[in-house]
C-alpha positions in Angstrom: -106.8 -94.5 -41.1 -106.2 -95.9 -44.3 -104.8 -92.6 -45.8 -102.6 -92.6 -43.2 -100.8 -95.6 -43.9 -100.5 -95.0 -47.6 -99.4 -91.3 -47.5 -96.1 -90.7 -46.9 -96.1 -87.6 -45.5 -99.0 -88.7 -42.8 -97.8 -91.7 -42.3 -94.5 -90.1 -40.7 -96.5 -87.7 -39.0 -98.3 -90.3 -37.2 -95.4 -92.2 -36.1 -93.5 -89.3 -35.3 -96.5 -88.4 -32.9 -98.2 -91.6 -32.6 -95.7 -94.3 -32.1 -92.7 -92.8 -30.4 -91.8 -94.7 -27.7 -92.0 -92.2 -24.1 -91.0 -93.7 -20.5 -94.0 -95.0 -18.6 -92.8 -92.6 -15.0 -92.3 -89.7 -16.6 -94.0 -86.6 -15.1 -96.3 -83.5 -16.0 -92.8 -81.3 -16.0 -92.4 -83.3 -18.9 -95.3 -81.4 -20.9 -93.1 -78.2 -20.9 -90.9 -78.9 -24.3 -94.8 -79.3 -25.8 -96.3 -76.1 -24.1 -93.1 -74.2 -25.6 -94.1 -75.2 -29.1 -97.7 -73.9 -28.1 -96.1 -70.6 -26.6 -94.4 -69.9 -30.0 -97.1 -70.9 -32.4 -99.3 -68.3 -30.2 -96.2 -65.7 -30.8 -96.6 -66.2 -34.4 -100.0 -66.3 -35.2 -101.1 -63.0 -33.2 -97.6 -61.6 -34.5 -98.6 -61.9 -38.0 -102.5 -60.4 -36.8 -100.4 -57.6 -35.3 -97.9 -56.3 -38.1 -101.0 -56.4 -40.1 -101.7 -53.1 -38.1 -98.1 -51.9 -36.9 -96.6 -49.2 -38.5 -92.5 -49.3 -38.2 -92.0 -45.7 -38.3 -90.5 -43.4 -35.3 -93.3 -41.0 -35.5 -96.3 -43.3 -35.7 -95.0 -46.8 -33.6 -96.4 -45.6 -30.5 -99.8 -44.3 -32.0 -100.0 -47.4 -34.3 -99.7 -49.8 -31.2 -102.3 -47.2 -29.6 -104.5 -47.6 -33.0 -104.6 -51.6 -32.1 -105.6 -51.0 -28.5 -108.4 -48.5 -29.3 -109.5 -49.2 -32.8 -108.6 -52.2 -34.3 -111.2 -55.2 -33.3 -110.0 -57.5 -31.0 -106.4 -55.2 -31.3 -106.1 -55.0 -26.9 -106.5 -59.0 -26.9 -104.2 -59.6 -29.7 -101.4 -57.0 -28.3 -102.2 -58.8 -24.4 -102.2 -62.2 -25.9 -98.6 -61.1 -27.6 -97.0 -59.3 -24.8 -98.0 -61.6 -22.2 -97.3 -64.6 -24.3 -93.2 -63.5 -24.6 -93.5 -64.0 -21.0 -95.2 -67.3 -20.7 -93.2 -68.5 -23.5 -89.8 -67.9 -21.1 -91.9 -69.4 -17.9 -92.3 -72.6 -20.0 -88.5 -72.2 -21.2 -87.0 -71.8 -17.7 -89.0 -74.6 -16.4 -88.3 -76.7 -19.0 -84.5 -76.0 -18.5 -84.6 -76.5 -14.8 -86.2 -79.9 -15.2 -83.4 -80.4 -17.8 -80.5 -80.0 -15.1 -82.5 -81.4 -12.0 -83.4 -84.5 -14.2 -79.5 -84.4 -15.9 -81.3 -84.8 -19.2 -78.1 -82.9 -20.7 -75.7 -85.2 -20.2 -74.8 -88.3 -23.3 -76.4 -88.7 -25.8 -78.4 -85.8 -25.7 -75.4 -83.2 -26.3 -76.8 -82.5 -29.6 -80.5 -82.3 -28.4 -79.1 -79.9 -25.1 -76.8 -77.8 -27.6 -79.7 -76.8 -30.1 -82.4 -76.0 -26.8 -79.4 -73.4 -26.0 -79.2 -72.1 -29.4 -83.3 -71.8 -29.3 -82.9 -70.1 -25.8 -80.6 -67.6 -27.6 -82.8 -67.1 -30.6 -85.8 -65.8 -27.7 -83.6 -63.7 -26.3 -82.6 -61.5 -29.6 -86.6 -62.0 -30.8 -88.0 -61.1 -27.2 -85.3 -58.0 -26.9 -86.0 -56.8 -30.7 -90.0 -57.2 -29.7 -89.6 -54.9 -26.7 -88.6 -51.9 -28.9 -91.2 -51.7 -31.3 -94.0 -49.8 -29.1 -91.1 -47.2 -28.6 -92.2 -46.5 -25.4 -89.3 -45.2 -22.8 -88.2 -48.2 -21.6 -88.0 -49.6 -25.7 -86.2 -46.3 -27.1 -83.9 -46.5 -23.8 -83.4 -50.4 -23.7 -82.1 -50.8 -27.3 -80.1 -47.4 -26.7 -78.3 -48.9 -23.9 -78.0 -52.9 -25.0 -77.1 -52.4 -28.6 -74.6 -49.7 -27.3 -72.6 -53.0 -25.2 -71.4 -54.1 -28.8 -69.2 -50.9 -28.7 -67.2 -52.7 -26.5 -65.9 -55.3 -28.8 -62.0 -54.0 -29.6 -61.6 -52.7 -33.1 -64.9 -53.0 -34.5 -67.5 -52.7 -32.0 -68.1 -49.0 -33.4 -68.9 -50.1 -36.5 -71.5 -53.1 -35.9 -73.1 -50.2 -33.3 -73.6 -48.6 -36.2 -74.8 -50.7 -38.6 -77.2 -52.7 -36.0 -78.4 -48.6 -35.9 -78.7 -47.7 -39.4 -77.2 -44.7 -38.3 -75.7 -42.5 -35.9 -78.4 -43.0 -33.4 -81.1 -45.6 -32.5 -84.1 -43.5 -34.6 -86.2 -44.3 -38.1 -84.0 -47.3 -39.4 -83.3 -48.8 -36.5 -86.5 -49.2 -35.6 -87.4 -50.2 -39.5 -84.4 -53.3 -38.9 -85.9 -54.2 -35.5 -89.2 -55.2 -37.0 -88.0 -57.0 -40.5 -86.1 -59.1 -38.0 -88.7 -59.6 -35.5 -90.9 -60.6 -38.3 -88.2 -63.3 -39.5 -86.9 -64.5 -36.3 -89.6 -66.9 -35.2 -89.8 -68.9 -38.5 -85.9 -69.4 -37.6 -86.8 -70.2 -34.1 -89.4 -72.8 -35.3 -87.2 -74.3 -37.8 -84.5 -74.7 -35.4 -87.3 -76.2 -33.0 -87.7 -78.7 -35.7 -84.3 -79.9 -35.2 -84.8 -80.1 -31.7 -87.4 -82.4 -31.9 -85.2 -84.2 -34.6 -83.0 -84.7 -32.3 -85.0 -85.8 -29.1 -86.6 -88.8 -31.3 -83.1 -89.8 -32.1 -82.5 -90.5 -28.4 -85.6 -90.6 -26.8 -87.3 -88.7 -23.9 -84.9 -89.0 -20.1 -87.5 -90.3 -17.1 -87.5 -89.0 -13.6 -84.8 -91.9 -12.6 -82.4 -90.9 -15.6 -82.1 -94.6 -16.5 -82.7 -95.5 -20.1 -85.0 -98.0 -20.7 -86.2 -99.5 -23.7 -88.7 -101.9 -22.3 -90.7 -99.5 -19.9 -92.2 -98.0 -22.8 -95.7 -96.7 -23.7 -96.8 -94.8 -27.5 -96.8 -91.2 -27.1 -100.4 -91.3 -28.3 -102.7 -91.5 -26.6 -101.3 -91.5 -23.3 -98.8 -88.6 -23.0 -101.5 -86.6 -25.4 -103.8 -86.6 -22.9 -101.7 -85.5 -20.4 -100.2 -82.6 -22.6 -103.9 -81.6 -23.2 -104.7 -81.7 -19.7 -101.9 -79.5 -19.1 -102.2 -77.2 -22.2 -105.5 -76.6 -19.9 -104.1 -75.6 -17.0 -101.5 -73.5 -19.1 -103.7 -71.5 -20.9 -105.8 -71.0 -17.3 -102.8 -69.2 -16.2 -102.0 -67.4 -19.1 -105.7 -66.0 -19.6 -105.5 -64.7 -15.6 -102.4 -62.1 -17.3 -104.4 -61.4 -20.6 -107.2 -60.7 -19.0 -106.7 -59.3 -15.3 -103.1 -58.8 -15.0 -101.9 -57.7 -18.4 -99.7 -55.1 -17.6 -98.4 -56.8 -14.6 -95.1 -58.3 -16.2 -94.5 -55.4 -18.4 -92.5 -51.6 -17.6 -95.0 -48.7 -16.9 -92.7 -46.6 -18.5 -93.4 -47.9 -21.6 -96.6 -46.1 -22.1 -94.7 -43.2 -22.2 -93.9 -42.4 -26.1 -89.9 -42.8 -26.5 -87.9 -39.4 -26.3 -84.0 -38.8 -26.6 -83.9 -36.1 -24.5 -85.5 -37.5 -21.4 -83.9 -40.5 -19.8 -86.0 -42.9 -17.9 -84.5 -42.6 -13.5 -84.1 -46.2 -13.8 -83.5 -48.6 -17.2 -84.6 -52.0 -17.0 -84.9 -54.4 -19.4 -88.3 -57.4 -19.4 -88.0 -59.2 -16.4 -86.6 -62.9 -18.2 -83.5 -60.8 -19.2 -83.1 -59.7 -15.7 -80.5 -62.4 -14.2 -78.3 -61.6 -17.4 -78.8 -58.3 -17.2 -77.4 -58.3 -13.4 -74.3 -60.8 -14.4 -73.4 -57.8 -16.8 -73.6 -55.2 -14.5 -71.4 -57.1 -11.6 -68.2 -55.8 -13.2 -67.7 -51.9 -13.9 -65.7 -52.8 -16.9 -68.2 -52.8 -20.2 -66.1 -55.2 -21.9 -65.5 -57.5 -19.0 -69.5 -56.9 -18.5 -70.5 -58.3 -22.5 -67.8 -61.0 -22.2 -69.1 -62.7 -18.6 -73.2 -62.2 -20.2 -72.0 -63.8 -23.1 -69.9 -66.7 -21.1 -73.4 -67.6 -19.1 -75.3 -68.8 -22.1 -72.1 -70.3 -23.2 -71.3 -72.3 -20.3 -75.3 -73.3 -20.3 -75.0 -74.9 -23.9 -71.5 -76.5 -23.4 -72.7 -78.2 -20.1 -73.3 -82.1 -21.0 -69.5 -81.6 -22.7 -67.9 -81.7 -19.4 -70.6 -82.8 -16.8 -70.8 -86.5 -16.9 -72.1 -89.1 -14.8 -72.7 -92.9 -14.1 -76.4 -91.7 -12.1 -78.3 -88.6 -13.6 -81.3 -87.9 -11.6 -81.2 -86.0 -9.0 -83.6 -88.3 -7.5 -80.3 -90.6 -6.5 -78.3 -87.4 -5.8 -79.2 -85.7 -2.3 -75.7 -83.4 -3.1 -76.4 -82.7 -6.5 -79.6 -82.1 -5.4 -79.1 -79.4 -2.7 -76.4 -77.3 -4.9 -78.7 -77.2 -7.6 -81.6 -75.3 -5.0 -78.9 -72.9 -4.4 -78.5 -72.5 -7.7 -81.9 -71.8 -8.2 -81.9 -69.6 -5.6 -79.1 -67.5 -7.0 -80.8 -67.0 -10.4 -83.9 -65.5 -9.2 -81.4 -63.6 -6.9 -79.7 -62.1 -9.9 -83.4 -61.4 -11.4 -83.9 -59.3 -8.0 -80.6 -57.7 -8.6 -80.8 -57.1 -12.0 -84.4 -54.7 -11.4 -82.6 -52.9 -8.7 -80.3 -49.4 -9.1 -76.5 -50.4 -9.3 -75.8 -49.6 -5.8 -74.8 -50.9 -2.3 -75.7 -53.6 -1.4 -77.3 -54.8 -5.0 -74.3 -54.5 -6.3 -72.1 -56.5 -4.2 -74.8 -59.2 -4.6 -75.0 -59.0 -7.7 -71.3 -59.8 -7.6 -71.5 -62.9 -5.4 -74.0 -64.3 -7.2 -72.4 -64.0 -10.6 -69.1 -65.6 -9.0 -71.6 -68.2 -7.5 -73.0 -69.4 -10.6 -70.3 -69.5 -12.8 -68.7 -71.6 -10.4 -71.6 -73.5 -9.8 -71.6 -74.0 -12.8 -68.0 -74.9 -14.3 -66.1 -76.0 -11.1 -69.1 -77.6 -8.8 -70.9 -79.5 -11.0 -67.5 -81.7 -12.2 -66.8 -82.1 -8.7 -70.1 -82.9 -7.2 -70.2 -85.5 -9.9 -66.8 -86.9 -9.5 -67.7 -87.1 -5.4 -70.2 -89.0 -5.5 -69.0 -91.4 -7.9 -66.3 -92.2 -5.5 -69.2 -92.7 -2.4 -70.9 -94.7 -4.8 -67.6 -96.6 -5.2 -67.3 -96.8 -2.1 -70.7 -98.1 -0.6 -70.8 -100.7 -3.3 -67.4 -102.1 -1.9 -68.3 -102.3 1.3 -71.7 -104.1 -0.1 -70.0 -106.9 -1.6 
């Protein structure tokens, strides 16, 4: 105890953990920012374990990644934990984000705090998609074919960064070679940027299941909320060890243990299932431009959110309209995920359309105006109060 108080460096660590200030109601959806910390430092450690083994070479990817099953000890629990931990890790991620916009934990002050959770959301997504082509399986060599092939779209020099994101003229031998230097690198961004996150959430403090800030209603983070996160990490890693160990291949593309070949494309090209719902929003339109530009807009739109939503009550807890749009809207993402790992055909693809026009309107126009309705009802129950 005492070397905590002298030493700098544990003494901020222990009120960074030990005496920040949490609200006293907040729930076990609250544990989710914790358990994504957990799901990345579970990434990196059996990521590290693995490239000790993997070899980034066209001809040998899919034998080294069979190597680790077979041979390596441990290898099939170290590539299960790993594949099935990109999985858990957006589980925690979509949850997290959910509670964020049922909660309204995006709206002032926590622009800052909202804005950098987006730009670690993107940062998952490019490690997650440059992950996925490493086995070189069918479904890798296909997916980066087709995804890295959308930046040909971009007018004038879209050919060119296809090319260099390649190495080459085709995905083959480099590509795979840049795919793995960044999958190795992008992580240690991801958990620096995480830092700032957490920066940035003990600048304004955690929201609360009524969305009212209080500074009096206040508890230490240890050892009350570390309980709970331990109790949850529990429960967590319960449901994570049912994948690794009876489900492994359950979240994951059949076709991927099939070695990658050019000259044989897969019936049907899907990417993991957490790109899914983006994946549908870019097939709604049949322009490929139009496509990039609206998949792009949706994780824009996400991160600018708390710069034009505002208002006086946050919670949906006080909200019963805010409350039943935002089930649809839960509804309609994990209708575009259904979409998204169907063929582009009637009637997916006219769904695929609705919902697409559903949440970006949702989105941009509904969430204003649910916000600006019932501040008027508030407005006008209180005057009929006094």
């Amino acid at each position: 105890m005492r070397l905590v108080k002298t030493h700098p460096l544990a003494s901020a660590g222990y009120h960074f953990v030990g005496y920040y200030p949490v609200p006293s109601n907040i729930t076990y959806f609250w544990n989710f920012g914790l358990l994504a910390g957990v799901c990345l430092v579970v990434q990196i450690v059996t990521g590290i374990a693995l490239a000790m083994h993997y070899t980034p070479n066209v001809g040998l990817a899919f034998v080294s990644v069979e190597h680790i099953m077979r041979d390596v000890n441990y290898g099939w629990l170290l590539r299960y934990v790993h594949a099935n931990g990109a999985s858990m890790f957006f589980i925690v991620v979509y949850t997290h984000m959910m509670r964020g916009l049922y909660f309204g934990s995006y709206m002032h002050p926590r622009q800052a705090l909202w804005a950098s959770g987006g730009v670690i959301f993107v940062l998952m997504m490019a490690t997650g998609f440059i992950g996925y082509v490493l086995p070189w399986g069918q479904m890798s060599f296909w997916g980066a074919t087709v995804i890295t092939n959308l930046f040909s779209a971009i007018p004038y020099v879209g050919t060119e960064i296809v090319y260099w994101l390649w190495g080459g003229f085709s995905v083959d031998n480099p590509t795979l070679n840049k795919f793995f230097s960044l999958h190795y690198l992008l992580p240690f961004v991801l958990l620096g940027v995480m830092l700032v996150h957490l920066v940035f959430l003990h600048e304004v403090g955690s929201n609360n299941p009524l969305g009212a800030r209080s500074y009096h209603d206040q508890i230490p983070f240890t050892p009350y909320s570390t309980f709970k996160d331990l109790y949850a990490m529990i429960l967590f890693f319960i449901f994570f060890g049912f994948f690794v160990f009876f489900a492994p291949n359950y979240l994951g593309h059949s076709d991927n243990y099939i070695p990658g070949d050019p000259m044989v494309t897969p019936p049907h090209i899907v990417p993991e299932w957490y790109f899914l719902p983006f994946y549908a929003i870019l097939r709604s339109v049949p322009d490929k431009l139009a496509g990039v530009v609206l998949m792009a807009a949706a994780l824009v739109v996400v991160i600018l959110l708390p710069f034009y939503v505002t208002s006086d009550v946050r919670s949906s807890a006080f909200r019963p309209l805010y409350r039943a749009f935002f089930w649809f809207f839960v509804v309609d993402v994990l209708l575009l995920a259904w979409v998204g790992g169907n063929p582009v055909k009637s009637p997916y693809y006219e769904l695929g359309q609705f919902c697409t026009a559903f949440y970006f309107f949702y989105l941009i126009n509904l969430l204003p105006l649910i916000s600006k309705v019932e501040t008027y009802l508030w407005s006008s129950a209180f005057d009929r109060n006094k």
